[in-house]
C-alpha positions, -999 to 999 in steps of 0.1 A, spaced: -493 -39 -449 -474 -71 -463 -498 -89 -488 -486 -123 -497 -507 -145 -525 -504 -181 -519 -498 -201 -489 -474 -224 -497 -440 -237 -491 -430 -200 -508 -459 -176 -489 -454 -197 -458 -417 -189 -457 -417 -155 -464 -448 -151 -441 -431 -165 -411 -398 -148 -417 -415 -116 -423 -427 -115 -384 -394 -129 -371 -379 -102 -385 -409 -75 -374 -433 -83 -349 -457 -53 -353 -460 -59 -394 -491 -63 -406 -487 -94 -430 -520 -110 -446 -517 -145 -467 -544 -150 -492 -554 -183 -506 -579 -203 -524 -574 -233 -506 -595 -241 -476 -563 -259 -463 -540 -243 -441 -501 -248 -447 -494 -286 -459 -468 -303 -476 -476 -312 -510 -452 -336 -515 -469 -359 -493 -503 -364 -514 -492 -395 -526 -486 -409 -495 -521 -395 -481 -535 -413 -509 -518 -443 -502 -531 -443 -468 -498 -443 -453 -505 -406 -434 -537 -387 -428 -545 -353 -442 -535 -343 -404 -499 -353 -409 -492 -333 -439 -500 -300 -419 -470 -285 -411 -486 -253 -395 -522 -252 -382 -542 -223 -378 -539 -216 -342 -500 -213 -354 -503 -186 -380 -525 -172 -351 -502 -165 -326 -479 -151 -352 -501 -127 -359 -505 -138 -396 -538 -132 -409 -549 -163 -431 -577 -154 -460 -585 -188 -468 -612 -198 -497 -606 -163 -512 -596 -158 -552 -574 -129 -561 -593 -115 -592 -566 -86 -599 -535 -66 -589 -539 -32 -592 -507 -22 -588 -508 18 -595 -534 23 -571 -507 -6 -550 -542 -30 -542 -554 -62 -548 -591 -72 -561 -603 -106 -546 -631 -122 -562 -656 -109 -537 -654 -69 -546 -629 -61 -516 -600 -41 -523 -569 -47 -502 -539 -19 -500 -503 -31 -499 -470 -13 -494 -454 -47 -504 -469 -77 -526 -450 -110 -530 -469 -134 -556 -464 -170 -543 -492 -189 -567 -472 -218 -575 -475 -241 -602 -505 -259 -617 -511 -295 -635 -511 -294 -672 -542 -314 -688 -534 -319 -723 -561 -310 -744 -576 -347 -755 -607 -355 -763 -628 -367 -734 -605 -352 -707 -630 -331 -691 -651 -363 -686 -660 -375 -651 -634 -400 -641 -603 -378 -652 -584 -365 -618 -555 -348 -608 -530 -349 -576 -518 -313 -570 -540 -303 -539 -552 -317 -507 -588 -313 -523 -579 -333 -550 -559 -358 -525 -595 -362 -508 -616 -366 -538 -597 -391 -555 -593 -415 -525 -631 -416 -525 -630 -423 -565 -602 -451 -556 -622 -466 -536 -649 -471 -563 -624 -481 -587 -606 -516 -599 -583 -500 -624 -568 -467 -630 -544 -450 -657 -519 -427 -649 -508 -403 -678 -468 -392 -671 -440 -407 -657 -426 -380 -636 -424 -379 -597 -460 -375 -592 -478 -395 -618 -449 -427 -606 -463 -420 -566 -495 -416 -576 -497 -449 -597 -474 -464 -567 -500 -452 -542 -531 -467 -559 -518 -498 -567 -510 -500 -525 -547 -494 -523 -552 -526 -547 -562 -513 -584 -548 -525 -615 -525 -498 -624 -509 -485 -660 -486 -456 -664 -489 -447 -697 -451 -423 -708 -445 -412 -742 -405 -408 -734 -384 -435 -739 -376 -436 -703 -394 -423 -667 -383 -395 -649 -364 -379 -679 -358 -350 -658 -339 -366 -628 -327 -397 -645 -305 -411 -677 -317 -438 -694 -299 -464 -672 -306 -450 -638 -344 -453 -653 -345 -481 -662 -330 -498 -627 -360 -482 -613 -385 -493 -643 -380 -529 -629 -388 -521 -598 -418 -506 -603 -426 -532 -626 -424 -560 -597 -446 -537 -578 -474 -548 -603 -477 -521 -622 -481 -524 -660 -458 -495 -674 -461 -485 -711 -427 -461 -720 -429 -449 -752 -461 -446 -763 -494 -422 -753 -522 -416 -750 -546 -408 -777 -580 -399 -765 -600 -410 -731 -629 -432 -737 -661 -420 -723 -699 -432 -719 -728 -417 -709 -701 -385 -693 -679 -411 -674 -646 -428 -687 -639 -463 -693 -607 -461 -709 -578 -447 -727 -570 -452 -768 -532 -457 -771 -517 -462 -802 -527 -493 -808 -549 -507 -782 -578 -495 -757 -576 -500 -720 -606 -501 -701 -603 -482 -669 -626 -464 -642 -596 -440 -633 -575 -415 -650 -544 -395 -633 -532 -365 -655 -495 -360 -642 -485 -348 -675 -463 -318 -658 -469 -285 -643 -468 -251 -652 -462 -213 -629 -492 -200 -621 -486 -168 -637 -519 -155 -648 -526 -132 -626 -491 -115 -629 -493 -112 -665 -527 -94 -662 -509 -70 -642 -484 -62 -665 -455 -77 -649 -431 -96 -668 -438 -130 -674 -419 -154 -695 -421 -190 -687 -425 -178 -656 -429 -147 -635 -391 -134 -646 -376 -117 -610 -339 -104 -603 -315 -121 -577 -334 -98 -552 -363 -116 -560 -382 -86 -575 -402 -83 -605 -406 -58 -632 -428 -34 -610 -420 -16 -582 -430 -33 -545 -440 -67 -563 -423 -98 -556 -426 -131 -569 -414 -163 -550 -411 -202 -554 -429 -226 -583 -443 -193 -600 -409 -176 -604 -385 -181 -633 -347 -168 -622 -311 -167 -634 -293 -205 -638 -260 -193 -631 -247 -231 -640 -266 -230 -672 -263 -194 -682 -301 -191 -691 -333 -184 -667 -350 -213 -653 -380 -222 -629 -365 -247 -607 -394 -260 -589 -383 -276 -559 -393 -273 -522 -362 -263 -506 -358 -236 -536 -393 -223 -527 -389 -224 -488 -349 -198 -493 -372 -179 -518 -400 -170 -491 -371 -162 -467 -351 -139 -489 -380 -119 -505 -391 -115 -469 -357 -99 -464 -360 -81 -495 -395 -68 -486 -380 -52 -453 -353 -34 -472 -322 -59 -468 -304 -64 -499 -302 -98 -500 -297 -121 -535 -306 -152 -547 -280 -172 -562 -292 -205 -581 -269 -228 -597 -285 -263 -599 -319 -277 -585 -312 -315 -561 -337 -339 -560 -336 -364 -533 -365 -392 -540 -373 -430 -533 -392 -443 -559 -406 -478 -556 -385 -489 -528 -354 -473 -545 -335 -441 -531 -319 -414 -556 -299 -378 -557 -295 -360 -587 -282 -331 -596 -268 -309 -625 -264 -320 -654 -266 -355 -653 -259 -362 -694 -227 -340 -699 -217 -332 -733 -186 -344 -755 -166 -315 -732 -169 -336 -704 -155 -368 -684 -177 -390 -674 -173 -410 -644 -195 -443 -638 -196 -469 -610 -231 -496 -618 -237 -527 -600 -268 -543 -596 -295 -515 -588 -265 -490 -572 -256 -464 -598 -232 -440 -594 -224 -414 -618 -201 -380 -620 -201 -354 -648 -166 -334 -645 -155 -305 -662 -124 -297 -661 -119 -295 -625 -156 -287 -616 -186 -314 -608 -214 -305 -635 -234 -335 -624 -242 -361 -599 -266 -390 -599 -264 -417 -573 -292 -445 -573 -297 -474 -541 -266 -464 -524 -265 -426 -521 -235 -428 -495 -218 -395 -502 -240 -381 -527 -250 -350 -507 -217 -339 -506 -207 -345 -544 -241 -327 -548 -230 -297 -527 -200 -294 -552 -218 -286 -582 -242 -265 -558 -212 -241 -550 -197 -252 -582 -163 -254 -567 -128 -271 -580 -115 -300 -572 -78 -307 -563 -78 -330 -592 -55 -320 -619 -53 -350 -646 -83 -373 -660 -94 -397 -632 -91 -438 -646 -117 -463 -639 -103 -475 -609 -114 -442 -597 -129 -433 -560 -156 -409 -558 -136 -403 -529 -106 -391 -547 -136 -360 -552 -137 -348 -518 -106 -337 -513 -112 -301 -521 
């Protein structure tokens, strides 16, 4: 029996390669959703309005079905007992396993202010909470969004759509600090800003103003904003609770080898939840990224069946449109005083390169991404260019193609 926790972008992977690989495996997914397989990078456009719920499924039930995946939906995995090689769900059943892969994903991080358990305070990680805050939307004239990341930007993009008054509220200089330098950010700053949304960098939030157990605004530094809507997109973190109560190795996440196995024997750990070697970086890193999460599930699958085969990670890509605006970025995007950096800016296109020596570090392109995937694939495979002297200003991000 092949036991996989979670039924995500990871579990679903691994779940469907597991039966290409073996029709006759028994392979159960457990999840405490009540949705089947979706793509969570779509709330914000559910919320919007611009898809349904519907669209976001990418396999339905009657799929998994004739797979011959068993789906435990609505069920809670309360413990993994892995001498006895069993898992506990909340309900008193026992379940054997002669392989476990842990696929729980990440969750939202609420910071701990005062009044953040009030009524009123929402986040945007599952298609549950995608439901219940466009019902609270549509009760609402303004909301608050907390973060300036990718979700807390296309939440606040997608409720502003639906016609509130809309703050984002970031205590970083700048938004998207992970994908973004400061001049990238701020092209797309503006443009959010002539969306109509009121965006506050640089300043936070001090505690969430509540009467009679409802909010009606936010404290910042210096000012109070009434609202009838919070969004907490303050980050996630690996859901890693149930591994570390199992005794398996848990760092900032769940810490697995390039075969994708933990510290106990038969227990794998895939996707958002899973912390693994940077070999661009030298350190271990949870990259927490769909197509990351979808080769996890594949390989661990693999891995399950006995193939040896490894993960190698060396940078995470993002490819987003924010507001209107397209981007790719990859590596690292700030480079150090070892590095040449190599700039092209003009109007809301941005391109910039981070070389060194004869290896791409870094790429971010912003508006017009014309030959950014393939300057991305180069730090990917972290491969040397032809060039052999510092590149002048006249440069062509051509000239780095020709490896």
């Amino acid at each position: 029996m092949y036991v996989i926790i979670g039924q995500g972008a990871a579990g679903t992977s691994a779940a469907n390669t597991l039966r290409s690989l073996d029709s006759k495996v028994p392979i159960t997914v457990i999840t405490n959703e009540l949705d089947y397989f979706y793509s969570r990078i779509d709330l914000p456009d559910i919320l919007s309005g611009k898809y349904s719920p519907q669209d976001s499924i990418r396999q339905t039930p009657e799929e998994f079905a004739e797979k011959s995946i068993a789906c435990r939906m609505g069920e809670t995995v309360q413990e993994i007992l892995a001498e006895e090689k069993v898992i506990l769900l909340a309900s008193g059943e026992k379940i054997p396993y002669d392989k476990l892969l842990i696929a729980t994903g990440s969750l939202p991080v609420v910071p701990p202010l005062k009044g953040s358990d009030a009524s009123g305070v929402h986040v945007l990680w599952t298609m549950e909470q995608a439901r219940i805050m466009i019902d609270a939307a549509a009760e609402a004239k303004s909301a608050v969004v907390v973060g300036a990341g990718l979700i807390g930007l296309k939440a606040a993009l997608a409720l502003r759509k639906l016609g509130l008054e809309v703050m984002v509220v970031e205590k970083l200089p700048y938004i998207l600090p992970r994908q973004l330098d400061e001049t990238a950010a701020r092209i797309i700053e503006k443009q959010i800003q002539a969306k109509g949304i009121d965006l506050r960098t640089g300043t936070s939030v001090e505690e969430i103003e509540v009467c009679a157990g409802k909010i009606v605004g936010v404290r910042l530094l210096n000012e109070i904003v009434a609202c009838d809507l919070i969004v907490m997109a303050v980050g996630v973190k690996p859901n890693t609770a149930l591994a570390a109560s199992a005794g398996i190795k848990v760092e900032r996440g769940i810490v697995i080898d390039e075969y994708l196995r933990t510290s106990i024997p038969d227990i794998y750990a895939a996707g958002d939840v899973a912390e693994v070697f940077d070999s661009g970086s030298e350190a271990y890193v949870v990259p927490a990224i769909w197509p990351v999460a979808v080769e996890h599930g594949q390989l661990a699958a693999w891995n399950m069946l006995g193939f040896s085969k490894p993960f190698v990670f060396t940078a995470a890509m993002n490819s987003v449109e924010i507001a209107g605006v397209p981007f790719i970025s990859v590596g690292d995007i700030e480079g150090g005083s070892q590095d040449q950096i190599l700039i092209k800016h003009q109007d809301t296109n941005y391109k910039k390169v981070v070389m060194r020596g004869k290896i791409v570090r870094g790429v971010l392109f912003l508006g017009n991404i014309c030959q950014a995937g393939v300057l991305a694939n180069l730090v990917i495979r972290q491969t040397e260019s032809e060039i052999d002297k510092p590149l002048s200003s006249a440069f062509s991000f051509a000239d780095l193609l020709a490896i």
